[in-house]
Every structure is written in C-alpha cells, then in structure tokens.
N, CA, C and O of each residue as an XYZ file, in Angstrom:
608
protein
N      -6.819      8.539    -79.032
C      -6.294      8.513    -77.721
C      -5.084      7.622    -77.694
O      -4.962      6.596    -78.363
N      -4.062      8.193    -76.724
C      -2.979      7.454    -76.846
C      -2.886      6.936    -75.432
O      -3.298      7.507    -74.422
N      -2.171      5.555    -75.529
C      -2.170      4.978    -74.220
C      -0.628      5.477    -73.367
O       0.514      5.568    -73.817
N      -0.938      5.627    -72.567
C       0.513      6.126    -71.867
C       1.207      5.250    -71.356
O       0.641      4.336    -70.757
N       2.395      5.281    -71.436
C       3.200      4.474    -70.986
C       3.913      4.668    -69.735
O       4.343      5.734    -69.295
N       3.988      3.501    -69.210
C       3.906      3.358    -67.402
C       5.146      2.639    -67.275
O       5.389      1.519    -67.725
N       5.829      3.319    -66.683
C       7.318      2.698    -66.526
C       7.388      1.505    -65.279
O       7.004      1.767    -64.139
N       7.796      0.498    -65.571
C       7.270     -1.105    -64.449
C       7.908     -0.564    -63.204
O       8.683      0.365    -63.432
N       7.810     -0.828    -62.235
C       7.830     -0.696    -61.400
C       9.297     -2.263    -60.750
O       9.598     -3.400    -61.112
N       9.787     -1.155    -59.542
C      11.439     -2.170    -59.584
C      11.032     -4.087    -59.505
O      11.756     -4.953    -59.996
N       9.852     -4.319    -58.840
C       9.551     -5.226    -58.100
C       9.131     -6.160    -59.489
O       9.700     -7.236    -59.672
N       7.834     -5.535    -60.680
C       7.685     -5.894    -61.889
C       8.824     -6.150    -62.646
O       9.026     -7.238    -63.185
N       9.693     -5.052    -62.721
C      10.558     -5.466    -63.945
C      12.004     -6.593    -63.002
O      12.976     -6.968    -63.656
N      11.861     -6.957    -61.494
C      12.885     -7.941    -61.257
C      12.337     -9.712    -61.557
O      13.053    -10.703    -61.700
N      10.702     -9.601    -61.578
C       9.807    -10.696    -61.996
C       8.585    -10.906    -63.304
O       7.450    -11.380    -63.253
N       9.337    -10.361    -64.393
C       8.786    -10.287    -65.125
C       7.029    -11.296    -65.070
O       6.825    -12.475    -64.781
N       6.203    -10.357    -65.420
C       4.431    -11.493    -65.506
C       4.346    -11.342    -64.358
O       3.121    -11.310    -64.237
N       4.713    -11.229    -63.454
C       4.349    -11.474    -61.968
C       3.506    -10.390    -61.689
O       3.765     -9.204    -61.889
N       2.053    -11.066    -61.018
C       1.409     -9.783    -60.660
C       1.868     -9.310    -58.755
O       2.405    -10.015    -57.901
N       1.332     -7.742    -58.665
C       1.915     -7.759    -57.460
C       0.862     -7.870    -56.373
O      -0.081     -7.117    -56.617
N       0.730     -8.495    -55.362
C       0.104     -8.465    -54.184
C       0.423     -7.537    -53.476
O       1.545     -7.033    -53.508
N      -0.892     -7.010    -52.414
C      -0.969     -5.851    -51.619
C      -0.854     -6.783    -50.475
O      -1.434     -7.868    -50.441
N       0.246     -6.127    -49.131
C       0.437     -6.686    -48.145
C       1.708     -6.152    -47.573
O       2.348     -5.247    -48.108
N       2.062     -6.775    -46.415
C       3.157     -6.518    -45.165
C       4.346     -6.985    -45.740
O       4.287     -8.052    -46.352
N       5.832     -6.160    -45.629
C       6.892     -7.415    -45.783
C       6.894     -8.037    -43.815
O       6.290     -7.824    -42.764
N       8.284     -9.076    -44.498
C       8.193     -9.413    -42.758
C       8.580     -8.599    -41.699
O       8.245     -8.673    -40.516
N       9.855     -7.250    -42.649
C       9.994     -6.414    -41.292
C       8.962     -5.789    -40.782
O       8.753     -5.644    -39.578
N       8.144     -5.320    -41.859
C       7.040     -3.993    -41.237
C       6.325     -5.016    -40.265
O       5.989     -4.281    -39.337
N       5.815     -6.556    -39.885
C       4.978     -7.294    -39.192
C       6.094     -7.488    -37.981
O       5.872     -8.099    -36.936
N       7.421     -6.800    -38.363
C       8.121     -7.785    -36.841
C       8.178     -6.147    -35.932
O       7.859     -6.017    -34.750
N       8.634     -5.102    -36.785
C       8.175     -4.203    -36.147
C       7.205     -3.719    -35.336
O       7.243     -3.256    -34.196
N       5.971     -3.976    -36.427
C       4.442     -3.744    -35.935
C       4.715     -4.704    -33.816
O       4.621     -4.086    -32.756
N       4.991     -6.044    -33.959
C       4.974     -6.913    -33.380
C       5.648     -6.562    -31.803
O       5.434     -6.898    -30.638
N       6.629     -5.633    -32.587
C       8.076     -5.001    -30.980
C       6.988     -4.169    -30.327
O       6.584     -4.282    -29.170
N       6.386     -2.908    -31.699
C       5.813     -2.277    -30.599
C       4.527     -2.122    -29.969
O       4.118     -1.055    -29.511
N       3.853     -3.299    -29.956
C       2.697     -4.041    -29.625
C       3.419     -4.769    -28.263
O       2.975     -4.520    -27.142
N       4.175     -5.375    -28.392
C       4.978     -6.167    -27.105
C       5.403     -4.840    -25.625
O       5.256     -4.636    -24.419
N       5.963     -4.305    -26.821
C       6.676     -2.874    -25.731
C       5.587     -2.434    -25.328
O       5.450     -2.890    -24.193
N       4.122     -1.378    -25.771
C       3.353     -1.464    -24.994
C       2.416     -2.321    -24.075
O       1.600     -1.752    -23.350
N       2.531     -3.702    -24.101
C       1.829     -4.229    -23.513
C       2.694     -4.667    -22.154
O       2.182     -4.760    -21.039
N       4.145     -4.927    -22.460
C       4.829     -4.812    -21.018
C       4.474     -3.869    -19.850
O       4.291     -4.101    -18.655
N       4.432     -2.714    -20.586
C       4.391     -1.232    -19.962
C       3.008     -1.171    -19.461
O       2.806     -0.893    -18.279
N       1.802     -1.470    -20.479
C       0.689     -1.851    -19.222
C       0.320     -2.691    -17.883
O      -0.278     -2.504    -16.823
N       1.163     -3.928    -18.679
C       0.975     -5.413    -17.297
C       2.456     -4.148    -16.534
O       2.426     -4.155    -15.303
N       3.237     -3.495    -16.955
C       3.961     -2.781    -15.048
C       3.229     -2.219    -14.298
O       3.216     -2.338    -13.073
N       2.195     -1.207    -15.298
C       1.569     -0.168    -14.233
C       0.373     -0.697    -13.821
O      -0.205     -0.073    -12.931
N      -0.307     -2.012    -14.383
C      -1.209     -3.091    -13.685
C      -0.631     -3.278    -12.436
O      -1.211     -2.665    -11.540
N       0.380     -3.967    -12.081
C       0.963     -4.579    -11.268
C       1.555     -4.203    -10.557
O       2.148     -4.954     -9.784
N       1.677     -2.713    -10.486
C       2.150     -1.685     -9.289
C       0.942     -0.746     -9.150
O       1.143      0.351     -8.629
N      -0.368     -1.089     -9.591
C      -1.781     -0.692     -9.383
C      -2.177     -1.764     -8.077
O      -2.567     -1.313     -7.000
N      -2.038     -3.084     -8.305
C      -2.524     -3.740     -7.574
C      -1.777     -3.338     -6.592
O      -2.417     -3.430     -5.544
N      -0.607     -2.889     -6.412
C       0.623     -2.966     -5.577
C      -0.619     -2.177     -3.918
O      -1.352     -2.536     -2.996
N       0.022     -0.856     -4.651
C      -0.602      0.288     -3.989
C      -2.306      0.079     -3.351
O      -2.820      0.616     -2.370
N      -2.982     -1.059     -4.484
C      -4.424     -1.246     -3.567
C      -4.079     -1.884     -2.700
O      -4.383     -1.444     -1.591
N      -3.637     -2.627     -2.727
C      -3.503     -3.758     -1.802
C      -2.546     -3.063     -0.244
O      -2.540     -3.598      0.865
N      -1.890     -1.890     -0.596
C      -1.224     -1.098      0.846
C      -2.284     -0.318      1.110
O      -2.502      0.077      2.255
N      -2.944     -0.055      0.234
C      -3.780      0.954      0.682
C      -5.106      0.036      1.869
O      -5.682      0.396      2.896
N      -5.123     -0.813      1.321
C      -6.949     -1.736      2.069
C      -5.857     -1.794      3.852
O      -6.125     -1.268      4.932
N      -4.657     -2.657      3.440
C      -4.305     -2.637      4.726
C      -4.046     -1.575      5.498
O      -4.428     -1.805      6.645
N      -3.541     -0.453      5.372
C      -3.238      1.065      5.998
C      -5.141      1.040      6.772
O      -5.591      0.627      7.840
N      -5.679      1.613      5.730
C      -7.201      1.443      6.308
C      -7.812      0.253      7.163
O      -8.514      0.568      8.124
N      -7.602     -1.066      6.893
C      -8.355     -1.745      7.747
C      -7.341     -1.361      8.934
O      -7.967     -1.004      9.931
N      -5.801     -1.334      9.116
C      -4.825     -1.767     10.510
C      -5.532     -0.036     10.953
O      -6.033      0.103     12.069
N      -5.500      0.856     10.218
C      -5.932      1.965     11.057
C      -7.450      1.811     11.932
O      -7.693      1.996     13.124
N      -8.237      1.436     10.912
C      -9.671      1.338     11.697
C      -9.492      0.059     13.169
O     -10.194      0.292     14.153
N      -8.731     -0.973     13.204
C      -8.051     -1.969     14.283
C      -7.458     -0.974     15.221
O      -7.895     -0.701     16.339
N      -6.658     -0.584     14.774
C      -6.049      0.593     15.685
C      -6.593      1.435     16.714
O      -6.325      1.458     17.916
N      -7.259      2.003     16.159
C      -8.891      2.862     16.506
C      -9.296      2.340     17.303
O      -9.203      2.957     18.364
N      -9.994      0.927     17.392
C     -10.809     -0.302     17.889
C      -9.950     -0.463     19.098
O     -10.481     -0.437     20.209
N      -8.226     -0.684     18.923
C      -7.678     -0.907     20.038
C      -7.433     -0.015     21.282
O      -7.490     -0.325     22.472
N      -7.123      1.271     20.650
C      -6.878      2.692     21.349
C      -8.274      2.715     22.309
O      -8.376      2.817     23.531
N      -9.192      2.595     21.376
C     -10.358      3.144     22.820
C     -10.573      1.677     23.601
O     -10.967      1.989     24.725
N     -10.524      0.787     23.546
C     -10.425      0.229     24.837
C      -9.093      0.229     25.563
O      -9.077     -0.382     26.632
N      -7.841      0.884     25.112
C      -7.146      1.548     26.015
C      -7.325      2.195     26.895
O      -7.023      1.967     28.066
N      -8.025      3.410     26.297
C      -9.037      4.265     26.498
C     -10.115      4.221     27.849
O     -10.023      5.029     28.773
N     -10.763      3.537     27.812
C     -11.733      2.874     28.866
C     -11.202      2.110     29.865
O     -11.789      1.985     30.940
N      -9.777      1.394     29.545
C      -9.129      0.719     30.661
C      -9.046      1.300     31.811
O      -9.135      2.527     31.832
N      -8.876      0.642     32.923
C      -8.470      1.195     34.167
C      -7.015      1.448     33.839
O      -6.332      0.681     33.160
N      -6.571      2.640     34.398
C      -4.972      3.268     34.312
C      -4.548      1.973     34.389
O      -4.418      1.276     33.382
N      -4.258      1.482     35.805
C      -3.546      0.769     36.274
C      -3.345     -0.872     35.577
O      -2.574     -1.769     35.919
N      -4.465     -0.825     34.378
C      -4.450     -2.052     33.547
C      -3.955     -1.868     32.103
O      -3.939     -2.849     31.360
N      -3.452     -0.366     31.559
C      -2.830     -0.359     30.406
C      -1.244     -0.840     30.922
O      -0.411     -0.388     31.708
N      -1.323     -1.803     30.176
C      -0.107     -2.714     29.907
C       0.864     -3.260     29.068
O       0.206     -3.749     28.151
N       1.985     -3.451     28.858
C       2.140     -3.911     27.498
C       1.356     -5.522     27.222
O       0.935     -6.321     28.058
N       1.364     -5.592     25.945
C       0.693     -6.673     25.409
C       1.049     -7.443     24.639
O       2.274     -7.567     24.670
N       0.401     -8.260     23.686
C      -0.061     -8.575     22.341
C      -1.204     -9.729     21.831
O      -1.672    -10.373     22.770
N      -1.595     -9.999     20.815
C      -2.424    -10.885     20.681
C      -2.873    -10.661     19.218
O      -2.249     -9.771     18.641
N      -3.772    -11.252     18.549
C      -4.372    -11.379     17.904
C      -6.289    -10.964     17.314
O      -7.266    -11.539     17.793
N      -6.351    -10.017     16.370
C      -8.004     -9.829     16.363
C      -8.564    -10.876     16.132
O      -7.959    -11.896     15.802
N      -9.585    -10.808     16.243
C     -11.028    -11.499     16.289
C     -11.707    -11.610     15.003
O     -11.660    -10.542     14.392
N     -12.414    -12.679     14.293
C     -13.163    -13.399     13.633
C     -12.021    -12.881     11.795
O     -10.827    -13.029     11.532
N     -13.108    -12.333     11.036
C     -12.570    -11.654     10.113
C     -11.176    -11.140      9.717
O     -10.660    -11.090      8.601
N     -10.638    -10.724     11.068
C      -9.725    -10.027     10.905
C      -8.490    -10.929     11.661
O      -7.607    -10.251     12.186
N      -8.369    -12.423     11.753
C      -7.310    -13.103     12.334
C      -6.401    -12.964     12.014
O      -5.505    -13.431     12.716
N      -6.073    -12.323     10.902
C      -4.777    -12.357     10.484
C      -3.844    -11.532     10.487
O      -2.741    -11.453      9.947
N      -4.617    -10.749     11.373
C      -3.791     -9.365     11.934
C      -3.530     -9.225     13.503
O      -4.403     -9.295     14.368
N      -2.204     -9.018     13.703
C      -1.542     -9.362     15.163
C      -1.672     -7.881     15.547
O      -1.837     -6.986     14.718
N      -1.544     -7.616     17.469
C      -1.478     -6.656     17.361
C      -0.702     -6.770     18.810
O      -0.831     -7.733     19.566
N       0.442     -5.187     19.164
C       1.141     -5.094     20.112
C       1.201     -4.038     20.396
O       1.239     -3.089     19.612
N       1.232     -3.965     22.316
C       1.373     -2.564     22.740
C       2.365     -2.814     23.835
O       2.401     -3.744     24.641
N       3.274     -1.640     23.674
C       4.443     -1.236     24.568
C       4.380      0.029     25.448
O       4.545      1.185     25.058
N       4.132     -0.355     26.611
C       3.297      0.858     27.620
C       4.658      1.205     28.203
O       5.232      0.190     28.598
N       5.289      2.225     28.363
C       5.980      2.487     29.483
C       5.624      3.958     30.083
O       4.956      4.728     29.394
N       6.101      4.353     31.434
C       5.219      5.154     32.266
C       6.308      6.426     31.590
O       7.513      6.282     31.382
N       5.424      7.766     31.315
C       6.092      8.880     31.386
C       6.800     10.307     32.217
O       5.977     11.024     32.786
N       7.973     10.638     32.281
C       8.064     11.217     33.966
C       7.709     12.231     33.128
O       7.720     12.229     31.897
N       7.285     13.389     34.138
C       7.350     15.046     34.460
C       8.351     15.655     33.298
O       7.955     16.453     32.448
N       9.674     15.177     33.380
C      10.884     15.645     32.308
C      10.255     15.393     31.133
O      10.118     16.398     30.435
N       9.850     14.430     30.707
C       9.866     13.861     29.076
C       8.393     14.138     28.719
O       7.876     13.832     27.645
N       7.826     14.708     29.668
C       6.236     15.135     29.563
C       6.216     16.797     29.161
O       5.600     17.307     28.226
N       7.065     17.459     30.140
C       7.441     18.900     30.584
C       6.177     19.494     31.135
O       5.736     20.642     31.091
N       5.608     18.110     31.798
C       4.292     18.989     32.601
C       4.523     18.820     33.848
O       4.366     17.663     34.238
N       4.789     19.447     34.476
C       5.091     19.565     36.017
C       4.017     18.591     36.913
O       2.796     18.663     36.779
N       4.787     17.560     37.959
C       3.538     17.360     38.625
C       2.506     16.408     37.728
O       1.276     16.379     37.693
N       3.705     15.502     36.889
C       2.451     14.621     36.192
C       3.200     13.262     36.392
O       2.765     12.440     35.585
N       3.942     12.874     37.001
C       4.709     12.052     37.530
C       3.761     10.663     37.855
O       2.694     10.902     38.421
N       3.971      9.664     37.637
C       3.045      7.899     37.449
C       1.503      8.795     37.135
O       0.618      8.580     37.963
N       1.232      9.594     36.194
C      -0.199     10.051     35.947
C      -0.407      9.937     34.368
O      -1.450     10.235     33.787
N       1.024      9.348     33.637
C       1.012     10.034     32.313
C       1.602      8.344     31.706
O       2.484      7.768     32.343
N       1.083      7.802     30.632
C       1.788      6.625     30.274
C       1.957      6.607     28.679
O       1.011      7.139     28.099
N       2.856      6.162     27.948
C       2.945      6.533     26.559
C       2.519      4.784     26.081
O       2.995      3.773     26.598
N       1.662      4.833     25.140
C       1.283      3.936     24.233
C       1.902      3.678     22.833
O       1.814      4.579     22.000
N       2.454      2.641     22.547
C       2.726      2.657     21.489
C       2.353      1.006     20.633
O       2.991     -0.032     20.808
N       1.534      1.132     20.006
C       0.664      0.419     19.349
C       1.030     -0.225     17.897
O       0.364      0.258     16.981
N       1.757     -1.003     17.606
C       1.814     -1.747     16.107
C       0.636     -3.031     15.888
O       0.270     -3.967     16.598
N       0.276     -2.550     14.560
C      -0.500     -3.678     14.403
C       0.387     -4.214     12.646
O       0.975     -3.414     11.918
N       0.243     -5.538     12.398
C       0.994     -6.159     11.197
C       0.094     -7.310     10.995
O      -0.663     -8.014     11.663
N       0.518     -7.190      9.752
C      -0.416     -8.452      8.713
C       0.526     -9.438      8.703
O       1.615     -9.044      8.288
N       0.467    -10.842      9.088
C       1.850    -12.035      8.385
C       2.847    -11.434      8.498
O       2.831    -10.468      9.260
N       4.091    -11.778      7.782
C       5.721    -11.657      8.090
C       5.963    -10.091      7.344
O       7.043     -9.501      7.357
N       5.087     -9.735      6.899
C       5.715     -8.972      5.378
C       5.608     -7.743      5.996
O       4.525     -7.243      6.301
N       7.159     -7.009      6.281
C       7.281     -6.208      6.743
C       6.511     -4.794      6.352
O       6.085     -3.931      7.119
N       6.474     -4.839      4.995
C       5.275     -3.520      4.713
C       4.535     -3.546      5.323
O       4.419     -2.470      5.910
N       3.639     -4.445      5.666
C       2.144     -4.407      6.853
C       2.491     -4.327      8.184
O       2.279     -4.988      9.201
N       2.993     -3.479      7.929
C       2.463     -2.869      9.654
C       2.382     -1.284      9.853
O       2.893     -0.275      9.366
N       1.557     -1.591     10.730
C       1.117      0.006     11.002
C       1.257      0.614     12.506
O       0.523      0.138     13.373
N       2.024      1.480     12.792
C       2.504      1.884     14.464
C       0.987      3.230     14.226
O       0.358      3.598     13.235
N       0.934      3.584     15.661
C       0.253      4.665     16.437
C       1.032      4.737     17.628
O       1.452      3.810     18.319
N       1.161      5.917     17.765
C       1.650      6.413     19.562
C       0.817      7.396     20.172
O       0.719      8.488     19.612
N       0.012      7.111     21.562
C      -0.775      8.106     22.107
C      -0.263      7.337     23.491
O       0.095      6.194     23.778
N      -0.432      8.628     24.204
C      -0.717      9.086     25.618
C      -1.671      8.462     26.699
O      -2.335      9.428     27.075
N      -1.963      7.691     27.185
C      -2.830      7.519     28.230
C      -2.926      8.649     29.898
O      -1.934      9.180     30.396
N      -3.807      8.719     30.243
C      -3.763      9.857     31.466
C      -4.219      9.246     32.685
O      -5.444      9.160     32.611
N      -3.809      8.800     33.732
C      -4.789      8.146     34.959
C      -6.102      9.635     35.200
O      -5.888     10.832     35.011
N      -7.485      8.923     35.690
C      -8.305      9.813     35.955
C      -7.405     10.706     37.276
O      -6.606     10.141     38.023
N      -7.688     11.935     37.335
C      -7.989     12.596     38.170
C      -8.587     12.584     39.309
O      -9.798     12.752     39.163
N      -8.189     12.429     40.638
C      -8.869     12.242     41.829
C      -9.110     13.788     42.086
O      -8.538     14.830     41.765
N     -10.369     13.393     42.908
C     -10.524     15.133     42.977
C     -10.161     15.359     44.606
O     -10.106     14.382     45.353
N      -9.951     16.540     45.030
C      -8.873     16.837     46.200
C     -10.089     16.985     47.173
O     -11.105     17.648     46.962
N      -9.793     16.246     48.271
C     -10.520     16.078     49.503
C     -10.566     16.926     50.570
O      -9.747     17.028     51.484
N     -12.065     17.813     50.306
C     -12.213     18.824     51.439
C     -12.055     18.302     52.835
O     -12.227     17.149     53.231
N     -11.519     19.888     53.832
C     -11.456     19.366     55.069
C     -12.497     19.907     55.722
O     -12.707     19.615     56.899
C-alpha cells in the first residue's frame, strides 16, 4: 500500500508544524454579530409599535364604554337639562375628562319640518391627560318628549 500524498494546505504550508484549529475568523463572528443586531432591532420596533396600538386600543374601548355611560344619562335627562358641560369620571376611571357641547337644532339643519326647540345635537368628547391621541368624540341627537295633543 502506498501512502498518498496530500498537498498542505495554504494555511499549513504559510506555518510550517503548525497544527490547524477548527473555528470562526473574526469577520465571519462580526458578521454573524450585524445580523443578530439587525434582527433584534426589527423585533424591539414591532414590540414597540405592538404596545403602541394596545395601549390605543384599551383606551378607544374603555372612552367608548364612558361614552355609552354618558349618552344614556343624557338620555334620561330632562330635555330642558341637556346642557353643555364638563367634568371628570368617577373612582377608577379619574383620569378621564369628559365634555359636552349641546346646541339646539332648527327645522333647516334637521330637514324635519316642525321640529323647531324639539331637536338638540350632542356632541360628546371624552380624553385621557394632554395626549392628544386620547380622545374620543360621539355626536347624537337628543329629542324633547312629545306632549300629547289635548282633546277638546
């Protein structure tokens, strides 16, 4: 049997005796390193425009369900006591302001004939602190009851 001959290799024949170790140079570890960095930026963005969106989303839902809460005791008011307003909720929820801008609607801007001081437009913002994203408008209608017409 003959032994074959193995031509050294560039790294052997620039260090003669030198055996070679298995391993990384430093580019392949600085590389490896960029794109380990690059994806992990790209997760902490879409983390952090995850939280973004929960965090509009809880408020949309809680100022809507407030909203709700406010409208029907609109709702139940005596006509003549929907008013404009503002103030502040109650316990849990202090930190949400809330405002209503009542003005009366004529017959023209109604186009219901004959609905003249019977018709009042509501318009309702509620907002979290300064930060203009939090707030949430509603606009509804209020109606005075109906008197019923007096037989003769």
């Amino acid at each position: 049997m003959s032994a074959a001959l193995v031509s050294p290799t560039a790294e052997q024949s620039r260090y003669p005796g030198a055996e070679l170790e298995a391993g990384f140079t430093l580019l392949e570890v600085m590389v490896a390193v960029a794109i380990i960095a690059i994806a992990f930026v790209s997760l902490l963005s879409s983390q952090s425009q995850s939280i973004s969106v929960a965090t509009l989303s809880r408020f949309e839902t809680t100022a809507s369900m407030l909203a709700g809460q406010k409208l029907a005791l609109l709702q139940v008011a005596r006509f003549e006591e929907v008013t404009s307003a503002e103030g502040d909720f109650e316990e849990e929820f202090s930190d949400f302001h809330w405002q209503t801008e009542v003005a009366e609607l004529s017959a023209d801007e109604s186009g219901i004939s004959g609905s003249g001081e019977m018709l009042k437009v509501v318009d309702l913002t509620v907002s979290r602190g300064d930060d203009a994203a939090m707030v949430y408008r509603i606009r509804t209608v209020v109606m005075a009851a109906i008197q019923p017409a007096k037989r003769d």
